[in-house]
N, C-alpha and C positions, 0 to 999 in steps of 0.2 A: 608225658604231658597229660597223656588219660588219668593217670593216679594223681596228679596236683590236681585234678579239673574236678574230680572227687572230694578230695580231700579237705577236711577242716571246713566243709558245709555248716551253713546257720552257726559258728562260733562268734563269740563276739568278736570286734577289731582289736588288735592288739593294742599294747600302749606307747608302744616304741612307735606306734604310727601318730604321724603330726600332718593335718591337713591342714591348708592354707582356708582363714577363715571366710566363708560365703556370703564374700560382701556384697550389695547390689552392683556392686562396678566387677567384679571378680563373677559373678552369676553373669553378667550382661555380656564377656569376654567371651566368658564357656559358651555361651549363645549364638557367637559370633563363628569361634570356629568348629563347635559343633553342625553348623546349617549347611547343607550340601550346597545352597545357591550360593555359597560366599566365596565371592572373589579370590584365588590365589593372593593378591597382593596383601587385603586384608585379612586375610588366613595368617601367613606372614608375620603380617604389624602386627595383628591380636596375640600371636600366640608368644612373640618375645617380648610382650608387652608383661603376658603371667610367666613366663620363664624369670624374667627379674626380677617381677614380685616373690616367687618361689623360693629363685638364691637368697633374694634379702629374706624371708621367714628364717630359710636355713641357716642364717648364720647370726640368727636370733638365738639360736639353741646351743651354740658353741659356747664354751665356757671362757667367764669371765671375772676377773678380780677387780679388787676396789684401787683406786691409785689416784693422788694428790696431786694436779700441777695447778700452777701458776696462770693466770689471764693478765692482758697487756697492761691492767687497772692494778697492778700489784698485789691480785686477792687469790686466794686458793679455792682450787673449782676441786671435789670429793666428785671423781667419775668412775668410769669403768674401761679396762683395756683388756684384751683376748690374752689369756693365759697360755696359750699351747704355743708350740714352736712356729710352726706354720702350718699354711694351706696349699691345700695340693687338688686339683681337679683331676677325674680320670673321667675321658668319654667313653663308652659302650657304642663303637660306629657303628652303622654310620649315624643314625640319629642322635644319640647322647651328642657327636660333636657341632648341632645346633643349638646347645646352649651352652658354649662354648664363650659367646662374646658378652653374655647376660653376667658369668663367673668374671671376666676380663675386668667389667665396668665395674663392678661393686671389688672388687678384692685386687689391690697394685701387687703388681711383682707374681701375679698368683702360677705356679708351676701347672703344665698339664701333661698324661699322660693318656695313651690309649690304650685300649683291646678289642680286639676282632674277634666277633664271636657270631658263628653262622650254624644255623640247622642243619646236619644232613637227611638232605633229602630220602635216605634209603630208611635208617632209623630213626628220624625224627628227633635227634637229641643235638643240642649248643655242643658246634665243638669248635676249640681255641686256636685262630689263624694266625693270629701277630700280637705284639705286646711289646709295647715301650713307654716302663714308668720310670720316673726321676728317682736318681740316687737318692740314697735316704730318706726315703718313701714312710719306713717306719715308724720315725718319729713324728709322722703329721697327723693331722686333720684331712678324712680324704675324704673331698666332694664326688662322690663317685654316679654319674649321669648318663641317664636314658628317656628317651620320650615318651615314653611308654612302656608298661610294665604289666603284660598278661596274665602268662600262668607263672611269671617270676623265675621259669628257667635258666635263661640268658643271665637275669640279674645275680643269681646266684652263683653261676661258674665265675663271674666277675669278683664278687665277693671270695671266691672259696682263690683267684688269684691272688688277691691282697691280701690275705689270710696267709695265703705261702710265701707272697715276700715279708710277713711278720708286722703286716699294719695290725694292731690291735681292734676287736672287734669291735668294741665300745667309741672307736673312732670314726667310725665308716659313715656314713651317711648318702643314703641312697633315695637319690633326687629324680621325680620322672613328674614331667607335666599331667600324664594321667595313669592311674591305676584299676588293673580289676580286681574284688576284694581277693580270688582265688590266689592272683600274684603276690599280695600281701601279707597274707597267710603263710604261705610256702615260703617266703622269703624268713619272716618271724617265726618260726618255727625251727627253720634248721639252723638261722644264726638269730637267737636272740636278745642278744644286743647292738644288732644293726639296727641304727636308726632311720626309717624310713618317712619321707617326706613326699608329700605333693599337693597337688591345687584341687582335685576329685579322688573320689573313689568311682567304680560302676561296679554293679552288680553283677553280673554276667560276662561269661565269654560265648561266642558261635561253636559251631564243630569244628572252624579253620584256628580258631583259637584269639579270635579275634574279638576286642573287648566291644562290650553292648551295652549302651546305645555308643561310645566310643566317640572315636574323631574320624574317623577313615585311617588310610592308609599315610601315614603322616609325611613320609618323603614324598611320596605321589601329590600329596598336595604343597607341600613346601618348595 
């Protein structure tokens, strides 16, 4: 974590990175659950209020073809329909699986899968507890989710899983309500054609590794 924490200082942001645009209503959220006085409940409402906004960005980015139908007035409507086979979410527990119901709402039929991935405490490094992703995994579009994304450790052993069940890299897409640039870097760096999505960046992490100015400790307040 010391050497990511280092690493790829003052660079620019990569381009694979897609932030959700800093609307006055998307600024006034971050507000909301950034304030230490705010209520659990609207901690809560705010923050799957930008978790949907997010998914729906994210799957602004997903490739799409041109295609003809028909409207009930007998005329031909020139629209667009998702070109891939499907979509597949994967949570990074246990927070990835709070935006869980935000993928549910926007995307029918949508598959999920999980992975556990915990720090040890002795060496300090993500190591892999459980994993169950959907057969034919390969061929999708994988929403792959976390709440947050620091020095992008975690994110990465998650990626470097899908990677070995043979998702292609350019499919990935890694969705976190909030990012530090540190996490970002690290993540673009070792897989650069992951696509990385979120609602912030921050500048900094603490020496706990904890992102600055941040949300807090996100299950703790969720």
């Amino acid at each position: 974590r010391a050497a990511l924490a280092s690493a790829h200082q003052c660079h620019p942001l990569p381009q694979t990175l897609s932030v959700l645009k800093s609307t006055p209503q998307v600024r006034g959220m971050h507000t909301i659950i950034r304030n230490k006085e705010t209520s659990r409940d609207e901690f809560i409402f705010y923050s799957k209020r930008l978790m949907r906004l997010l998914i729906e960005h994210a799957l602004s980015l997903l490739p799409f073809q041109s295609c003809t139908v028909q409207t009930p007035q007998g005329q031909d409507y020139e629209g667009r329909t998702y070109s891939g086979k499907q979509i597949t979410g994967v949570s990074i527990l246990r927070a990835g699986e709070t935006m869980e119901p935000a993928l549910r709402a926007v995307c029918k039929d949508v598959r999920i899968g999980t992975i556990l991935i915990q720090t040890n405490c002795n060496t300090g490094e993500p190591e892999l507890h459980y994993l169950r992703l959907p057969k034919d995994i390969s061929e999708d579009h994988v929403i792959l989710m976390d709440c947050t994304v620091s020095t992008g450790a975690a994110a990465m052993m998650a990626v470097r899983v899908l990677l070995d069940h043979d998702v292609p890299e350019d499919k990935i897409f890694l969705l976190s309500l909030l990012m530090a640039e540190m996490g970002v870097h690290s993540v673009a760096y070792a897989f650069p054609r992951v696509k990385i999505i979120t609602t912030a960046v921050d500048k900094k992490v603490n020496d706990l590794f904890r992102i600055i100015p941040g949300i807090g400790e996100y299950l703790g307040r969720n």
